[in-house]
N, C-alpha and C positions, 0 to 999 in steps of 0.2 A: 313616297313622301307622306305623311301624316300630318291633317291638320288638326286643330283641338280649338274648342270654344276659347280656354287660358291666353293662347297664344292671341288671339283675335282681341279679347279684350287685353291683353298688354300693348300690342299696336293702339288701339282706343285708345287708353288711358294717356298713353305719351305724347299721341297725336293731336287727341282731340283740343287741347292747353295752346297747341303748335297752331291748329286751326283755325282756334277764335281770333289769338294774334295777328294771324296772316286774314282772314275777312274782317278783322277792325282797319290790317293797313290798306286794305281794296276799299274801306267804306272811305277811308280816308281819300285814295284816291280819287273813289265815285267823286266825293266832293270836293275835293280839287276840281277836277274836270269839268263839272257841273255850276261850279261856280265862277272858273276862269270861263268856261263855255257862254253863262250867261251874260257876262262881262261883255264877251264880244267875239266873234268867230276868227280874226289875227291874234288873241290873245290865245286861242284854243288851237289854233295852229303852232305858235311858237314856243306852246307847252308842249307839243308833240314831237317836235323838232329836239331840242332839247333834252326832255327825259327819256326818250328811245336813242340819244346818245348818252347819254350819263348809265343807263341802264347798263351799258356794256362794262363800264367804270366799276359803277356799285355792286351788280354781278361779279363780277372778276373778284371786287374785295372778299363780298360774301364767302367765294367760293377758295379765296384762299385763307379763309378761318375754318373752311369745316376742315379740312387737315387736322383740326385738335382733336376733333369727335373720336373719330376712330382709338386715335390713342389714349386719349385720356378716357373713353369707354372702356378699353380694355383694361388702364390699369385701374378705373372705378371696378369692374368684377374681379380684380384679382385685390380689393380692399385697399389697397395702395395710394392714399386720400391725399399724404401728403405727396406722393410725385406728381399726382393730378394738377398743384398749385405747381409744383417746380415747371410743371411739361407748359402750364398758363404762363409764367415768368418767360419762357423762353421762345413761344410764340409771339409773345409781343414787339420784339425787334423786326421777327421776319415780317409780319402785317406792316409794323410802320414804313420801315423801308420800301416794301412795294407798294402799301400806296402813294406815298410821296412820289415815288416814280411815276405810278398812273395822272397824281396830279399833274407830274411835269407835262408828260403827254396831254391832255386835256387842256391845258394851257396851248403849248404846240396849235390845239384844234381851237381854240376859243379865237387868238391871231388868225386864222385861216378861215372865220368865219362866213368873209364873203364870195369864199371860193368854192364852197361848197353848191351853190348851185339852186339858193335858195329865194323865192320873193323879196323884192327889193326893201317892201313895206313890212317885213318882219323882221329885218336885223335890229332896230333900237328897240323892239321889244326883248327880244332874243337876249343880246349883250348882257344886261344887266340881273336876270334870272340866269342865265350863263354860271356866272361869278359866285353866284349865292351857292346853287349847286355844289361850282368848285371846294369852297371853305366848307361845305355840309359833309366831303366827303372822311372826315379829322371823325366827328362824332361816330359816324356810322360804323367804321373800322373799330371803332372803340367798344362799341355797344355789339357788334356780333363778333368777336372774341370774348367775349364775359357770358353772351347767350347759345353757342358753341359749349362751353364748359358746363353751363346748366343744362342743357343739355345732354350731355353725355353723361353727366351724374344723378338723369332720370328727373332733374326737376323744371319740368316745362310750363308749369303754371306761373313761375316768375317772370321770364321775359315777357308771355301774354300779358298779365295784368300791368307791368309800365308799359307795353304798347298801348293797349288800349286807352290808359292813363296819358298818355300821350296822345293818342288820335284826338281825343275830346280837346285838349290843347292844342294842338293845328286848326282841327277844325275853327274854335272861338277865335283862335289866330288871323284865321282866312275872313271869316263875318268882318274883323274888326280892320282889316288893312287891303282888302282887296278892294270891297266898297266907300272905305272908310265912315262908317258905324264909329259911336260911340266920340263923337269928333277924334277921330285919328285920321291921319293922309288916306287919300284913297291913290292907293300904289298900285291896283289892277293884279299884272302876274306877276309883279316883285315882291309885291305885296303876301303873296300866297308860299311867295320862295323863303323870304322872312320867317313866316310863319312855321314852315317846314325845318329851318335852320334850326331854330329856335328848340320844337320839338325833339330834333336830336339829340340837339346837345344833352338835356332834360334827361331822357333816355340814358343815354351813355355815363351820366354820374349817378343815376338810379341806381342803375343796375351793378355798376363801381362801388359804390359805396355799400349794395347790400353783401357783396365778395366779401369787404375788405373789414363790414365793422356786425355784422348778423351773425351770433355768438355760435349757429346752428352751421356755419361754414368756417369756422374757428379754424380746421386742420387746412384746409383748404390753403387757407391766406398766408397760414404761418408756414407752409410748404411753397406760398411763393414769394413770403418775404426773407424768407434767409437761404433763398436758392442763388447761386454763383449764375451765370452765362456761360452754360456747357454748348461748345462744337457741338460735340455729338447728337447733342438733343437736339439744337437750330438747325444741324442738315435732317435730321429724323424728321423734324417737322414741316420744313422746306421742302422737303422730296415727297409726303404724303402732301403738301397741302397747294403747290403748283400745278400742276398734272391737274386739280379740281380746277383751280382758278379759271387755267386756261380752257378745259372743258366748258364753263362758265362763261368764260369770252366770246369765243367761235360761237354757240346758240345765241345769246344775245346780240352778237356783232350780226349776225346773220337780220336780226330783225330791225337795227339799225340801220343797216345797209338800205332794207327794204323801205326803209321812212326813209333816208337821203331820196331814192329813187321815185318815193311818191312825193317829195317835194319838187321834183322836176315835173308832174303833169299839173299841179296847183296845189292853191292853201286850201280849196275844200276839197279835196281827196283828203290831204295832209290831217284836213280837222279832222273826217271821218275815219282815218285808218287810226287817229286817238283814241276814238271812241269805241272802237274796236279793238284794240291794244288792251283799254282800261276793261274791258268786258271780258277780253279773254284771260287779263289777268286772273279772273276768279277761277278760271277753274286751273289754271297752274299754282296759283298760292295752296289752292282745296288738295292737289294732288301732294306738291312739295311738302305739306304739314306730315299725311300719311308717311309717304315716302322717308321723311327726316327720320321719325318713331322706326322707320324700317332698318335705316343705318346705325342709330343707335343700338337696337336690338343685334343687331346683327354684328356689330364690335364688339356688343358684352360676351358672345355665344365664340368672338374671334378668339376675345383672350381668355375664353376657356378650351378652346380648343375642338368647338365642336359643330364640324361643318355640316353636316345633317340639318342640325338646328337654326346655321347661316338659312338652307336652302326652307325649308319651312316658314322661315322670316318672311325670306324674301316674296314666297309664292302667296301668305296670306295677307301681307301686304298687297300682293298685286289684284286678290280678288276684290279686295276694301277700294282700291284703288278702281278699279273696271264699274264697281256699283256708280261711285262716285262720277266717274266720266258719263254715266248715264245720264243721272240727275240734271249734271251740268250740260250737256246736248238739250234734255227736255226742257231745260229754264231757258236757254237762248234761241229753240226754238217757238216756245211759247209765249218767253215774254220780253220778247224785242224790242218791240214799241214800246211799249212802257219804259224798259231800259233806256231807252236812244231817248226819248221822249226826256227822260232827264237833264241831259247833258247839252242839249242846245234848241235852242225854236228856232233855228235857219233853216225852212225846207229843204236846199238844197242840200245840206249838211247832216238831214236825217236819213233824205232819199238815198243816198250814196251810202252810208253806214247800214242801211239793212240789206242792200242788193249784196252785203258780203257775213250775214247772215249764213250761208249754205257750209263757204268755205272755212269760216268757223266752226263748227260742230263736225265737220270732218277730220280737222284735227288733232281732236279731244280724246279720242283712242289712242292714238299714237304717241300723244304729251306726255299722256296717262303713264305708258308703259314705258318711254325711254327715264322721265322721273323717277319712278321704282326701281327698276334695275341699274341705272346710275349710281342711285343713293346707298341701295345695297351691294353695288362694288365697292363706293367708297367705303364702306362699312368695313369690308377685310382688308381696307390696308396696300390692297392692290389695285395702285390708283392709275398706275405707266399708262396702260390701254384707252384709256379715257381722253388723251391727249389725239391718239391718231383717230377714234372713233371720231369725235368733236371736228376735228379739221377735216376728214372725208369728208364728212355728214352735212355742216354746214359752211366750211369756206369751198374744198372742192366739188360739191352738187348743188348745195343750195344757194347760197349766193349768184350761183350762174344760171338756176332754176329760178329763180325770182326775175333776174333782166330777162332771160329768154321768152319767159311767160307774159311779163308784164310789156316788152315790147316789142323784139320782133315779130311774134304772137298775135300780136296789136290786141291783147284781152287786157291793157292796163293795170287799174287796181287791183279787180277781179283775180288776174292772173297772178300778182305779186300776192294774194291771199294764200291762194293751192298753193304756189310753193312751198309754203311752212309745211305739208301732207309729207310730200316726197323729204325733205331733209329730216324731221324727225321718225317717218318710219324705217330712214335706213339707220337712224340713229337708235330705234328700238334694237331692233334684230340683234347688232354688234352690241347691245348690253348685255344682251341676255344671253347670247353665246358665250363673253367673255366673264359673264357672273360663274356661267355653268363652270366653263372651264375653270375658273379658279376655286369653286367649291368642289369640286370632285374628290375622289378618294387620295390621300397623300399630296395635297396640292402645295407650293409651296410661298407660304401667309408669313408675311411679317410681322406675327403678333408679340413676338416677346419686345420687354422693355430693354 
């Protein structure tokens, strides 16, 4: 393998756009958390409850738009601008369709709320942040199929800059209706779900309208405004872009799960495994930015044909990646307090959030490596494997690693932390065996159009 300074700053370059976006949507989070936290410690609970179920939702959506990447990377290096908008025209049925279906589900779970197994005193906070959620999930599906596309056509500094243009709008959202400032209702964490709504939407006609009328994406639009509804292309993009979804599902279902199971020992575990959620987001956003740049790269190299260049992607993406999980270890071991310290002043609520501390930064190698080689399989197109990895990984070991640890174990939260170790490193291995295998000599890559 050979690496070169080029290749290192081409990862940069595409990543670093992907980065900012993804630490303005954690700061956003920070402050969610930090502000429904100071609100009240049931309102910090049944934000955790909540988004660690929607996450499996919104994952899922995410993961069934990077399905474009791949292809419409490929045919961005073979020049082919305008099938880029046709191959956009024809993902958008398949996105909508499944998420309306996930909505249906999610619905299904919003009714079944009290069976879940949750404090009595947090379902009427629940309920109605529930709902907002639900209708949020229209924009979001909107808005990453359009940044899916700029992405793969190498321009990652747009979606950054409406994120972040957005985060500043949530955030003034959240000042203005959680405490109700500026005489507005003070709506506590509906208030904050409002405001999150709100920002979507925002986003998703941004980023719409700079497709549809930004004279610099002209070929783009006019390739997917007089494109027909081709079969061929909706299963082409249906069969690359499920296989992700569902990979998407199973990891975050896995972490789901583990927030149902901490709402059964109480609402202050429940707060603190938020707090930890929200913390550890950072360094999965910090990894996924790299990681994305890594897929991207590694489709342009598909559809030319040149899998040498797939595996160099991938591997110097993984050393960017390994510095990075450093970093992030050394910031949540050293600055913990201070972190947690934001998020709530319920002693009990902080005690409990750093005792898990350890089990965090243990799994930061592991996140590290199954994100990169994930990202760079879906990069070639060969997405099938991804499906059995994901369900071993996290519905067959982890899921049953998390109750085993957390209770017959009797190590509770604690235990329900480590488990995230064991299901992402089995989930490492199987990437990077199945990346190897499909970059090898004569392998057989779906890249043509």
């Amino acid at each position: 393998m050979s690496f070169s300074i080029q290749r290192y700053k081409s990862i940069l370059s595409l990543g670093l756009p992907i980065l900012v976006g993804q630490v303005g949507m954690i700061i956003v989070g920070f402050a969610d958390t930090t502000m429904v936290g100071h609100y009240s410690t049931n309102a910090l609970a049944a934000a955790s409850f909540v988004n660690n179920l929607f996450n499996v939702a919104i994952l899922a959506c995410l993961g069934m738009t990077m399905g474009i990447t791949p292809l419409a990377g490929a045919l961005f290096a073979q020049k082919q601008y305008g099938r880029v908008g046709e191959l956009v025209r024809n993902a958008v049925p398949v996105n909508v369709v499944f998420t309306l279906l996930l909505m249906g589900i999610m619905t299904a779970v919003y009714l079944n709320l009290d069976r879940l197994g949750q404090p009595e005193e947090l379902l009427p906070i629940i309920r109605p942040y529930f709902i907002i959620y639900l209708v949020g999930m229209i924009p979001v599906i909107a808005f990453n199929i359009w940044a899916q596309w700029s992405y793969a056509i190498n321009r990652t500094r747009m979606p950054m800059w409406i994120i972040l243009g957005c985060n500043v709008l949530n955030i003034f959202g959240n000042y203005l209706l959680i405490y109700g400032n500026w005489g507005m209702p003070e709506m506590g964490l509906t208030g904050a779900g409002i405001s999150t709504l709100v920002s979507r939407i925002v986003s998703a006609a941004v980023i719409m309208s700079m497709f549809f009328f930004k004279k610099e994406y002209r070929e783009y639009a006019h390739g997917f405004i007089g494109a027909a509804f081709k079969w061929p292309i909706i299963r082409r993009v249906t069969n690359t872009s499920w296989p992700v979804a569902l990979q998407m599902t199973f990891e975050s279902g896995s972490f789901t799960a583990a927030a149902v199971m901490v709402g059964w020992i109480g609402a202050v575990e429940l707060a603190s495994f938020q707090v930890i959620v929200i913390t550890g987001t950072l360094g999965f956003c910090v990894y996924y930015s790299m990681a994305a740049a890594v897929s991207v790269i590694v489709s342009n190299e598909a559809g030319l044909g040149n899998r040498q260049g797939m595996r160099d992607t991938a591997f110097s993406g993984y050393h960017i990646l390994l510095a990075l999980a450093a970093v992030a270890s050394l910031f949540f071991i050293f600055g913990s307090h201070q972190l947690i310290r934001l998020f709530t002043e319920d002693p009990a609520v902080k005690a409990c959030a750093l005792s898990l501390i350890f089990p965090l930064v243990l799994y930061q190698l592991c996140d590290a490596t199954q994100t990169c080689f994930a990202n760079a399989l879906r990069g070639t197109s060969n997405v099938m494997p991804m499906v059995g990895i994901s369900f071993l990984s996290y519905a067959v070991i982890g899921i049953p690693a998390t109750y085993l640890l957390g209770f017959p174990m009797g190590m509770g939260l604690y235990g329900i932390m480590l488990s995230f170790s064991v299901s992402l490193s089995v989930a490492a291995v199987l990437f990077i065996y199945y990346f190897m295998r499909t970059t090898r000599p004569n392998p057989t890559l779906s890249t043509s159009s």
